[in-house]
Phi, psi and omega in degrees: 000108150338110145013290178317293189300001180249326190264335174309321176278340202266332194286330186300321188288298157349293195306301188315321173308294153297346172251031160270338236246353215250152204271158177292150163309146184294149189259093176299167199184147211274185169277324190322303196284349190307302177303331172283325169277340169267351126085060166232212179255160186299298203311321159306271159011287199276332168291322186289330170297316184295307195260039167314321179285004182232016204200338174068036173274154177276070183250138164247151200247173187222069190073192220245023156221330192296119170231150177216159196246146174289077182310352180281321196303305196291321163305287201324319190281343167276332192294302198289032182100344192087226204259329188312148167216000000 
């Protein structure tokens, strides 16, 4: 194998590397399923959104009323305790 042909291959193996490595789109979710999947009330939900900055719930807001929760995040964010400290 060439020189050439080596750093060609080495960059191929980056790249692949870097577009594995690169995370999936977030899977939204509505609060409805949100609450169903946390097997609480919307209004806990919505309460937990409003006070996202303070609190790291994974909520995206969508315009000024539309809201969806990250489900990978909303796990991660349970595992790692919620609310719990």
């Amino acid at each position: 194998m060439s020189t050439d042909e080596a750093i060609r291959q080495l960059i191929r193996e980056e790249l692949a590397s870097w577009v594995n490595s690169v995370p999936a789109e977030p899977e939204l979710i509505t609060v409805d399923e949100a609450a169903k999947l946390c097997g609480v009330s919307k209004s806990v939900i919505y309460g937990l959104a409003k006070d996202a900055a303070t609190n790291s719930f994974p909520s995206v807001r969508l315009g000024t009323k539309i809201i969806h929760i990250d489900k990978r995040r909303l796990s991660r964010w349970i595992q790692a305790g919620g609310l719990a400290e």
